[in-house]
C-alpha positions in Angstrom: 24.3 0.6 15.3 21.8 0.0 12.5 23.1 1.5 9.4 21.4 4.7 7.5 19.7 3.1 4.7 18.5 6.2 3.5 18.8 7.6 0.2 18.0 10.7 -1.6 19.4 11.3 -5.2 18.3 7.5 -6.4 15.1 7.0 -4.3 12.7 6.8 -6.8 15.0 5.2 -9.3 15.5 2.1 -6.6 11.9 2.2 -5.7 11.0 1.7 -9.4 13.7 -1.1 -9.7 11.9 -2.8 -6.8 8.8 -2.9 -8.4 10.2 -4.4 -11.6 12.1 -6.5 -9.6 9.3 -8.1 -7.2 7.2 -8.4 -10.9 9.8 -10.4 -12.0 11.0 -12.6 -9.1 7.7 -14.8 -9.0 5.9 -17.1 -11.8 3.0 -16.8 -9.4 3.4 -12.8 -9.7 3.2 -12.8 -13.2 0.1 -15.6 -13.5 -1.6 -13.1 -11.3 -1.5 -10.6 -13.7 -2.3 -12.2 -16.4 -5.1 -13.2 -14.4 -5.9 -9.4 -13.1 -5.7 -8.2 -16.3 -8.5 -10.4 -17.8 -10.8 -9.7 -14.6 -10.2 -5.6 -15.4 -11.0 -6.1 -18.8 -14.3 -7.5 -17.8 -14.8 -5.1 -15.3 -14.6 -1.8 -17.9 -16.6 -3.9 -20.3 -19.5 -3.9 -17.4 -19.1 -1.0 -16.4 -19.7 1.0 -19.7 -22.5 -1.7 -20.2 -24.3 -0.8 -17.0 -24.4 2.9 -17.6 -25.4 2.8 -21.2 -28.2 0.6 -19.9 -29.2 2.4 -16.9 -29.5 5.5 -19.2 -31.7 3.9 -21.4 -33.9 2.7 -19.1 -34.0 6.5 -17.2 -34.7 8.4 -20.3 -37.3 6.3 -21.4 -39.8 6.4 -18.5 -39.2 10.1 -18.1 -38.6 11.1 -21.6 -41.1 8.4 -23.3 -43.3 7.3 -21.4 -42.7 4.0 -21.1 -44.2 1.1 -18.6 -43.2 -1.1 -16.1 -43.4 -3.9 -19.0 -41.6 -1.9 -21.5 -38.4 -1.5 -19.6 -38.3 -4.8 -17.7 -36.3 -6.8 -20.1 -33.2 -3.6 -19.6 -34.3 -3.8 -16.0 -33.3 -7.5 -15.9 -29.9 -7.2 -18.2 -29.2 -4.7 -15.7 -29.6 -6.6 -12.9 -27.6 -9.8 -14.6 -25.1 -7.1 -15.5 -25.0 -6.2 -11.9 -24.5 -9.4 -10.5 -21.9 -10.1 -12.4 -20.1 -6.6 -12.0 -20.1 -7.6 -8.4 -18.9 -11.3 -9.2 -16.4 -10.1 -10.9 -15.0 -7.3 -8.8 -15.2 -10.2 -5.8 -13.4 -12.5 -8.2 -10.2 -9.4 -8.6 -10.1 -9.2 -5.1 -9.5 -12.8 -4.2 -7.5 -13.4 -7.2 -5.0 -10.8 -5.5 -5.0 -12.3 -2.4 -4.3 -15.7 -3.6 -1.5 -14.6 -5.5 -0.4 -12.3 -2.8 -0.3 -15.3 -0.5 1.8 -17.2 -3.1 4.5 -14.5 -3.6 5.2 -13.8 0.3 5.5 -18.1 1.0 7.7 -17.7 -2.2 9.7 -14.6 -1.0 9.9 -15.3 2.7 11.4 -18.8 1.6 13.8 -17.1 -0.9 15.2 -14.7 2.2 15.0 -17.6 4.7 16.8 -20.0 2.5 19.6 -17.0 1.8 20.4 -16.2 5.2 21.0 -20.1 6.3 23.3 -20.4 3.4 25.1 -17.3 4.1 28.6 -17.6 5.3 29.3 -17.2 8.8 30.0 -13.4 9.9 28.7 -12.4 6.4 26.4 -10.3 8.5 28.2 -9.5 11.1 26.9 -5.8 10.6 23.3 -6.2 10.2 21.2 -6.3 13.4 19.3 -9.5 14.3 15.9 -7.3 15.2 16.3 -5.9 11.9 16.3 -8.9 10.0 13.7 -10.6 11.7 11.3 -7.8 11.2 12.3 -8.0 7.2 11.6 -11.5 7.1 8.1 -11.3 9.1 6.8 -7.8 9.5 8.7 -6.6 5.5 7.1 -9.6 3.9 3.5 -9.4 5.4 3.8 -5.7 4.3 4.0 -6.8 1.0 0.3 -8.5 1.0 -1.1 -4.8 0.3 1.2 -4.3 -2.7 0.0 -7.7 -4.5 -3.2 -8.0 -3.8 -4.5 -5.0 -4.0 -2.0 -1.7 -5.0 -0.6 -4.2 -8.2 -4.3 -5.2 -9.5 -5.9 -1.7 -8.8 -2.7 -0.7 -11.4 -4.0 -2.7 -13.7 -7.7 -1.1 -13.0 -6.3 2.2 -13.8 -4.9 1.6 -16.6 -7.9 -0.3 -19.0 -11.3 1.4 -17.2 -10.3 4.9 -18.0 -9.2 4.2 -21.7 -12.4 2.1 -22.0 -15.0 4.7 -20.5 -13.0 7.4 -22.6 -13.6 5.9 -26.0 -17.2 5.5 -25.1 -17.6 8.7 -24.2 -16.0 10.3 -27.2 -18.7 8.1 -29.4 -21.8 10.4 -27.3 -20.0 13.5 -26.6 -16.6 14.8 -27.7 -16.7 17.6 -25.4 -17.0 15.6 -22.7 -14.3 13.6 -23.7 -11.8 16.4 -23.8 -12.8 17.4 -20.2 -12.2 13.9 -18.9 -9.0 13.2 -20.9 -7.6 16.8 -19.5 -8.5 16.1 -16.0 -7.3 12.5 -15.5 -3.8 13.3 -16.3 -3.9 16.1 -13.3 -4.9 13.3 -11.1 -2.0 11.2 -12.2 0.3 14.3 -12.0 -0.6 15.1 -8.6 -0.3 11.0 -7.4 3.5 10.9 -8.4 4.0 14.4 -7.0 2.4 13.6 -3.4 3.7 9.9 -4.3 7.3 11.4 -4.1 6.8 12.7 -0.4 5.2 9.5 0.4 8.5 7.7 -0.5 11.2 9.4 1.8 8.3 9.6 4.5 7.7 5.6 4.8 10.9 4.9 3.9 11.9 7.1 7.2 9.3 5.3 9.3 10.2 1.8 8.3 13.8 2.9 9.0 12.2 3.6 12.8 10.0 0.6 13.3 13.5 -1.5 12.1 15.2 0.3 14.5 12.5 -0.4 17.3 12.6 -4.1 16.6 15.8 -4.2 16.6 16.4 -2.4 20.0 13.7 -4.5 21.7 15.0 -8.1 20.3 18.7 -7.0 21.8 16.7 -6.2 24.9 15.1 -9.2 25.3 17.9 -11.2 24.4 20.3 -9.3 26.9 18.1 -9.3 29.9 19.3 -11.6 32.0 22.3 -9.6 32.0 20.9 -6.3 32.5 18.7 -7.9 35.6 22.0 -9.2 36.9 23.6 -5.8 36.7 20.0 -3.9 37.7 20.1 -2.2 34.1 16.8 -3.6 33.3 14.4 -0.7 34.4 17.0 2.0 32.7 16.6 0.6 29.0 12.9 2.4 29.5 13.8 5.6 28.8 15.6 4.3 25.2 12.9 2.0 24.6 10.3 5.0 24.8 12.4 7.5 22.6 12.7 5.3 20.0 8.9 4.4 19.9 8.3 8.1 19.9 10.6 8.9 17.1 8.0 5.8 15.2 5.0 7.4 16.4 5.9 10.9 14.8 6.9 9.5 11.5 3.4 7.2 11.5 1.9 10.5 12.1 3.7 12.4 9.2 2.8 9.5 6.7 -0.8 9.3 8.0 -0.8 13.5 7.2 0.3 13.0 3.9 -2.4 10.1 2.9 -5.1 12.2 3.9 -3.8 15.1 2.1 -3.5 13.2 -0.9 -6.8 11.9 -0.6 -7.9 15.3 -0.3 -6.7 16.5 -3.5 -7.6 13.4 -5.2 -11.1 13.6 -4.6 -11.0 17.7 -5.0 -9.7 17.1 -8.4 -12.2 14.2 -9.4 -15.1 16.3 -8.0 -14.3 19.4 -10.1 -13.8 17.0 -13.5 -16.8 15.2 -12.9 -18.6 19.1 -11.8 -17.1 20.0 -15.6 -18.7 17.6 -17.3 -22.5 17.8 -15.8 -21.8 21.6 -16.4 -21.4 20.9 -20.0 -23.9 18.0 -20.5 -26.8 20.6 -18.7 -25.6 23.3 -20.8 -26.2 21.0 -24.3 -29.1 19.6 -22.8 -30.4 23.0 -22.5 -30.1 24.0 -26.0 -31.1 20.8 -27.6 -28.1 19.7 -28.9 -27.6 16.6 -26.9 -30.0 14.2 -26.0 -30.8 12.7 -22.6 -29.5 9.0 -23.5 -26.4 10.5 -24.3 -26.4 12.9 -21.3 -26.8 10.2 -18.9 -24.8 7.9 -20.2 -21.9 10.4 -20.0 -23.1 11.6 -16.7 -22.7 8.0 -15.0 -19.7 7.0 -16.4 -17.6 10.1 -15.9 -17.6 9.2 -12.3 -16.3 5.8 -13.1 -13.6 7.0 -15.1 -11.9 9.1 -11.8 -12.9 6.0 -9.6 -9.9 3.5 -10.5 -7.6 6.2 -10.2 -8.6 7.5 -6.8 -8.5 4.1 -5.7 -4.7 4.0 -6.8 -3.7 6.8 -5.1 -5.2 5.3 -1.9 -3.7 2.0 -2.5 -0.2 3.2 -3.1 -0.4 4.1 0.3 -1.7 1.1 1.6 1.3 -0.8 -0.1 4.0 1.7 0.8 5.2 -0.2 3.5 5.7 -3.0 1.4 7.7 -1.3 -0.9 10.1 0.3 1.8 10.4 -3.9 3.3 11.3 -5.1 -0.4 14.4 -2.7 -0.6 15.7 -3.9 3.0 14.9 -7.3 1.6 16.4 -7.3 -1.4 19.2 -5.7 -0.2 20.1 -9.1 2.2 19.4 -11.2 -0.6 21.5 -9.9 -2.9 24.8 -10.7 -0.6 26.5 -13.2 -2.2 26.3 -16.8 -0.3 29.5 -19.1 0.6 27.5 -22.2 0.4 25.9 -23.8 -2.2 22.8 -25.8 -2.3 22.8 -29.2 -3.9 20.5 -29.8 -7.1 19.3 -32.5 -5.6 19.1 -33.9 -1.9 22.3 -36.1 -1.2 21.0 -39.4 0.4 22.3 -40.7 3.8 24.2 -43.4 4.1 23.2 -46.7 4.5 24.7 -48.0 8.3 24.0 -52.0 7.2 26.6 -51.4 4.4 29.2 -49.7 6.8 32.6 -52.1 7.6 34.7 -52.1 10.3 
């Protein structure tokens, strides 16, 4: 029987201690974030230069009358600032995937390398199916944690600081709203991020059990054809793909309902802010440059984090496979790998 890996008191604790943990267990994670980090830094900086620009360019054909000519040389740092938003929001993406790559060769080699080393019997109790879905199906998992859940992290954290404290240089009002109404948003993603936990968790719990059930199928079925047993194990096979299917359902429920109130709670913060931008506009005490520029970046503030919440679901299969693997890695081995490979030896020097 596969053992109930499930855990309530110290669930988030040990889910936080993973994520430290797989941070810290690769040179190629951490190059990757240095790496991530620059590319986000980049990012906010074109970001808040593309709005301010785009607002310029807005408010003086409508507001000035200005030409064709007159705005083509913003027209063209906005298209060069374009271009290289894209570049460099292409350039985040692959850099994630390159290191993601890198870490799961790394970490599949790491659990590959322990379990050959392991003593015999060591593990005795653990189910064949259920390591061989850790070491294929638990590592792949991880791809959606590195390359994108970690670097959209990163996003999260420098765009929303950046557009803030250019916003607060046009607007202070504005400012306030926004730096309320992210927090909620952050609030309600560890709240709903909780339930997300025990529910994947639970349903990588079932597709371990599934895997293993099926491998000790296979691998038994010349026995069970020799007894006529095969055609009974459908019944077992078909309950335990059921109990999978329900918690796939539960956890697909859950994303959408945080997606839900993720984008309910950046549509009424961005609503807040055109509100109080028409209001000043109104009375004359802000003007349109201004207006717009907080206008367009007020939806690029909520856009990193509504990513993130959407992303931690992505990855949160990944994080459920890293306990399970961690958890076989941190057996201690009886064998000990050599330093350095020990030659053969040479037959032409051999006596008899």
């Amino acid at each position: 029987m596969a053992r109930d890996r499930t855990r309530a008191p110290g669930a988030s604790r040990q889910a936080r201690d993973t994520q430290r943990r797989l941070a810290r267990s690769s040179r190629v994670a951490r190059k990757h974030l240095v790496v991530t980090v620059g590319l986000g830094l980049l990012q906010a900086g074109l970001i808040i230069a593309q709005a301010t620009l785009l607002a310029k360019v807005i408010a003086g054909v409508f507001m000035d009358g200005k030409s064709f000519a007159d705005v083509a040389p913003l027209l063209a740092w906005l298209a060069v600032i374009s271009v290289g938003r894209g570049l460099a929001a292409a350039g985040f993406e692959s850099a994630g995937r390159f290191g993601a790559a890198r870490v799961m060769s790394e970490l599949r080699e790491r659990l590959s390398r322990h379990l050959l080393l392991n003593r015999p019997g060591a593990l005795q109790d653990e189910q064949s199916g259920d390591l061989v879905s850790s070491a294929i199906d638990g590592v792949a998992a991880l791809e959606n944690y590195f390359a994108r859940y970690l670097p959209q992290m990163v996003l999260a954290g420098i765009v929303p600081v950046a557009v803030l404290a250019w916003v607060v240089q046009y607007n202070w009002e504005s400012a306030v709203i926004l730096a309320v109404t992210a927090p909620l948003i952050i609030v309600f993603m560890v709240l709903i991020g909780l339930l997300t936990e025990q529910r994947t968790r639970k349903r990588w719990e079932r597709m371990s059990r599934l895997s293993s059930h099926f491998l000790d199928l296979v691998g038994g079925l010349a026995t069970l054809r020799a007894n006529s047993q095969a055609y009974s194990q459908a019944g077992s096979i078909q309950a335990v793909g059921e109990e999978y299917r329900r918690e796939t359902m539960g956890a697909l429920r859950v994303g959408f309902l945080s997606s839900l109130v993720l984008e309910l709670m950046a549509m009424i913060g961005v609503a807040m802010v055109a509100t109080a931008i028409g209001i000043q506009l109104a009375n004359g005490h802000l003007e349109l440059v201004a207006g717009l520029t907080v206008l367009l970046l007020a939806p690029e503030l909520y856009m990193p984090l509504r990513q993130l919440g959407a992303q931690f679901h992505a990855s949160a299969d990944g994080m459920a496979a890293a306990e399970r693997i961690f958890e076989v890695i941190d057996q201690p081995v009886a064998v000990t790998a050599p330093a350095e490979p020990v030659p053969a030896p040479d037959p032409a020097r051999w006596s008899v």
